[in-house]
N, C-alpha and C positions, 0 to 999 in steps of 0.2 A: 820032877815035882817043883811047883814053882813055889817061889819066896812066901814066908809070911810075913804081913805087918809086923811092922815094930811095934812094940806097946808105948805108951803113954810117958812110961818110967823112961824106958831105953829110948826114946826121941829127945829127952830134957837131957841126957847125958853123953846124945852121939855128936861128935866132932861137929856135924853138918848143920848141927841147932842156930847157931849164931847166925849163921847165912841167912835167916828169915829176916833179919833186921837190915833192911836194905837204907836207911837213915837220907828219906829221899827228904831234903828240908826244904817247906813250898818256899814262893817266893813272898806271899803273904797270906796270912790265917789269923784265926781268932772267934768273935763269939758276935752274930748277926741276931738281933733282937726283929721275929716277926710274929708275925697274926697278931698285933696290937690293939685290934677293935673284933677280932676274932675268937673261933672257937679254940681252945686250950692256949689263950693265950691273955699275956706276951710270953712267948718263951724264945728263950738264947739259944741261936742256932748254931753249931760248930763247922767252920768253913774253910778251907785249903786253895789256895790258889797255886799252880807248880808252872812256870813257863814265864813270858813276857813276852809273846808271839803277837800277832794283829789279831791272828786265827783264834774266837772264842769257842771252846769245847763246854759244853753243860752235860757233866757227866751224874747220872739217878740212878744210885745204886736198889736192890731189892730185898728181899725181907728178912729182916733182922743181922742185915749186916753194913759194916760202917762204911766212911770212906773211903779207909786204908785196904779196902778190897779193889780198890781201883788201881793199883800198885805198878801190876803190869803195865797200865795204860799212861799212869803217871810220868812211869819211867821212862816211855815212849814222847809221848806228846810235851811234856813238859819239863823234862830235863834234858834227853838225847835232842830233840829237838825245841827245844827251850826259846829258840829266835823265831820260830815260828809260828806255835802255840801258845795260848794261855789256858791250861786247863783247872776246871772249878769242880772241888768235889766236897762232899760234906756230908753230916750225919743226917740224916732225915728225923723228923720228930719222933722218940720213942728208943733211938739207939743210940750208944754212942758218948759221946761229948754232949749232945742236944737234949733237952729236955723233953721230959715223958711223960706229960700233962695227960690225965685221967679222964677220956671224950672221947667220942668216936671221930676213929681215922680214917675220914676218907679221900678216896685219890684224888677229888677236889681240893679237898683242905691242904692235902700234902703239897700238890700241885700249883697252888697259893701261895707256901712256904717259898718256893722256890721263884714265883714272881715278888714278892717282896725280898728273899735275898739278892735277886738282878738287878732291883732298884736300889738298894742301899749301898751295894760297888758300884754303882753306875756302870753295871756291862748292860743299861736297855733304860732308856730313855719312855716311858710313858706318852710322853708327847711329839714321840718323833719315829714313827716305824719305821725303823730300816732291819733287814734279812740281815742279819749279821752274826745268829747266834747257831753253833752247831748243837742240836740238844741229843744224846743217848741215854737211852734208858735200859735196863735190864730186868727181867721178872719184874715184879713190882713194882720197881722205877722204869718198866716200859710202861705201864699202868698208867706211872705217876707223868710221863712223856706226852703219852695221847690226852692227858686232860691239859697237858701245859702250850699243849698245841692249839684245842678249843679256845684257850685266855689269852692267846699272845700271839699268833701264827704270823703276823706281821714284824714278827721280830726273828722269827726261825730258817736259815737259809737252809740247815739238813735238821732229818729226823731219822734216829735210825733207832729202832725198836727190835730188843734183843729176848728171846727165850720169854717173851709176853703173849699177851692174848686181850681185846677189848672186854673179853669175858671169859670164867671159869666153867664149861661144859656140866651141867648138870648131870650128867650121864652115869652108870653104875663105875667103870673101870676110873674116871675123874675122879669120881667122890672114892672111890677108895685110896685113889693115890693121894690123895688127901689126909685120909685117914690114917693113910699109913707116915706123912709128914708128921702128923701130929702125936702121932705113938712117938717120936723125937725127944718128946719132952717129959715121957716115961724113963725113970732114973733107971739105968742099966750100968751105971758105973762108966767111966771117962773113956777107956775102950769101945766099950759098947757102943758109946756116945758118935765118938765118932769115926764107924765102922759103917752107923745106918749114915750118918752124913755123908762120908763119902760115897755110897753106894746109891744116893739119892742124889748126885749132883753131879756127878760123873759117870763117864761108861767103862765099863768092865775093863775090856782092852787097855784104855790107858792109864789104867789105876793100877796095871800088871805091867805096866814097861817099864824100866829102868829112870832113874831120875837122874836128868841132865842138866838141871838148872844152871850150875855153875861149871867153866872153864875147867879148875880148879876141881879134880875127881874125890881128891880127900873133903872136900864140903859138898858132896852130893850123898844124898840117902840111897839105900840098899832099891827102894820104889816110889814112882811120882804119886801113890798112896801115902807113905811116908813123909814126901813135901808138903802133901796137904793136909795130913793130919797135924805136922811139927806148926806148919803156919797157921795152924786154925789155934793151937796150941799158945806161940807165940802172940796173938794177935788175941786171943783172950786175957793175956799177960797186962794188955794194954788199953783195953776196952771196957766199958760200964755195961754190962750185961743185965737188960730186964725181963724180964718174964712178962712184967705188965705188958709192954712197951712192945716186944713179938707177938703176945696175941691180938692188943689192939693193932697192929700192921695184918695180922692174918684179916681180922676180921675186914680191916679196910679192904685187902687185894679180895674177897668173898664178896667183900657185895662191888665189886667194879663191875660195868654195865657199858661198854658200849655198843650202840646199833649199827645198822650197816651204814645207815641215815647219817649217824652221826660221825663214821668212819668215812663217808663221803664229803660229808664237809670240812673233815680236818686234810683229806687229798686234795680238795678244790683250790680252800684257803692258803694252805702251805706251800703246794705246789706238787702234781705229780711224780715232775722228776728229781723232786728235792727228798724223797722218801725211800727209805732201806729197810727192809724188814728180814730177820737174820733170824732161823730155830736151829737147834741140834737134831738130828734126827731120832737120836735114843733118846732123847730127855723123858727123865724120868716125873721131873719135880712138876712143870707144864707139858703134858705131852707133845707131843709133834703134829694131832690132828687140832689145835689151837689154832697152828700154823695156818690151815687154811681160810680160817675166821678173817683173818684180814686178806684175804685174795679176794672174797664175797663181798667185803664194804670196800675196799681201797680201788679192786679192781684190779685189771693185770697190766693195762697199757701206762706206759712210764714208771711206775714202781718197781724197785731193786729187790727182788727177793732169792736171798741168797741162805743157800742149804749146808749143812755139815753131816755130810754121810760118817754114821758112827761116833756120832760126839754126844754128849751130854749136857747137859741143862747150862753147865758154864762155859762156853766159847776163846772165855776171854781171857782164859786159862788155856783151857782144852787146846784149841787152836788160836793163840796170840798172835802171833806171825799175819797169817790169813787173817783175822779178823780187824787187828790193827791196819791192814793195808787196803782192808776195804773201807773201813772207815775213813780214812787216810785219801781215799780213790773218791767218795763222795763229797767229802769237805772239799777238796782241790774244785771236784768238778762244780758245784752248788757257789763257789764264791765268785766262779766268771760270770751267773745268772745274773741278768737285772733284776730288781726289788718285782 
């Protein structure tokens, strides 16, 4: 018989709970004022930098979750490898630290945000294109990627787009897994809560294996279910949670649109072999036949598309290892490129 989850209660009380608090302190952060002549704005955007590498990372998290979900990557990019990297993370408008102005979000607008945050650090000079920025995106910040790529592509050495799609499939089995996202926000009590979340973000398999996070066995939980639930736990401890602010991000990733046309033109401009495109194969939350939406516009000659047989909608979890090294594999190679 295999283990059951912890409950809610017994996660805030097992030894292992503290381990979620990995106190990664960026090397600069604080509060970026954009869309100033814009729609829901000016609003104060909450921003992270972790590293002081040459190598600029633009990491776009996805819907309704902050920066501190970038943790894994953080910890990767910007502190283990801290001489290397600079990596930049932050709350998108609506989550978070960042303000959750009352307008329609769209991955334009979001995608905006995030060229006037570039311009206020000076990591992207307006008047001077140079390839210099690695952008990823995930679900909805792969969304918010492919529009930042339309507004800037002369400043993007890589793009790699994770568990996204230029478009949500209109189709019956789409629209219900949709449907069934948003029953989410049906109160079932903190358990319940998130039982449907991790079984919408992850795949079966590794939500049943043992949790190995830490060296150290007395701060690992009974299941890598368990880590995910404590850290969603934790991490709501720490977080401004809106309701507004998730459904206006649903509505934005609902009506994203892009064509093949327009998926060709971000391959052209960017650069074929400067692109990675990465799904899960079980992903639940975008499915996997999304996946081939971008082979139709991007094309298959010089494009990175790389698969996870058995994984789930989160990679960068699921598989860290793998997927930090591909990323890791693209930046290396995309920096030798000329502009």
């Amino acid at each position: 018989m295999s283990a059951k989850p912890l409950s809610a209660k017994e996660l805030l009380k097992h030894p292992a709970f503290a381990s979620n608090d990995w106190d990664l302190q960026p090397t600069e952060s604080g509060y970026a004022t954009v869309a100033k002549s814009r729609r829901g704005g000016p609003l104060p955007l909450w921003y992270e930098v972790h590293g002081s590498g040459a190598a600029k990372i633009v990491w776009i998290m996805g819907l309704g979750s902050p920066a501190e979900h970038w943790k894994r990557q953080s910890r990767y990019f910007g502190h283990e490898k801290k001489h290397m990297y600079s990596s930049l993370v932050f709350d998108n408008r609506g989550i978070g630290k960042t303000a959750k102005p009352t307008c329609l979000y769209k991955t334009t607008e979001m995608a905006q945000d995030v060229v006037d945050l570039l311009t206020i650090l000076k990591w992207m000079d307006p008047a001077n294109p140079i390839k210099d920025l690695h952008v990823v995106g995930i679900s909805l910040g792969g969304m918010i990627a492919q529009e930042l790529a339309l507004l800037i592509p002369e400043h993007i050495s890589s793009l790699s787009i994770i568990s996204s799609s230029p478009r949500l499939a209109r189709t019956a089995p789409s629209l219900n897994s949709w449907k069934k996202h948003l029953t989410m926000l049906v109160p079932v009590g903190i358990d319940g809560e998130l039982q449907r979340l991790s079984e919408s973000l992850f795949s079966e398999e590794w939500l049943k294996k043992p949790d190995i996070e830490n060296a150290d066995s007395t701060q690992n939980f009974p299941l890598n279910q368990d880590r995910f639930a404590a850290d969603e736990l934790f991490s709501r401890q720490n977080t401004q949670v809106s309701f507004k602010g998730f459904m206006l991000q649903v509505i934005g990733a609902a009506m994203h649109y892009k064509s093949e046309a327009q998926l060709a033109q971000i391959s052209n401009s960017v650069g074929r072999n400067r692109i990675m495109v990465l799904h899960g194969e079980v992903d639940q939350f975008i499915p996997f036949h999304h996946f081939g939406f971008f082979k139709s516009g991007f094309g298959l000659e010089g494009i990175e598309y790389h698969t996870f047989p058995g994984c789930g909608h989160l990679p960068v979890w699921e598989r860290e290892i793998e997927f930090n090294s591909a990323v890791e594999r693209l930046i290396q190679k995309t920096a030798d490129l000329a502009n």
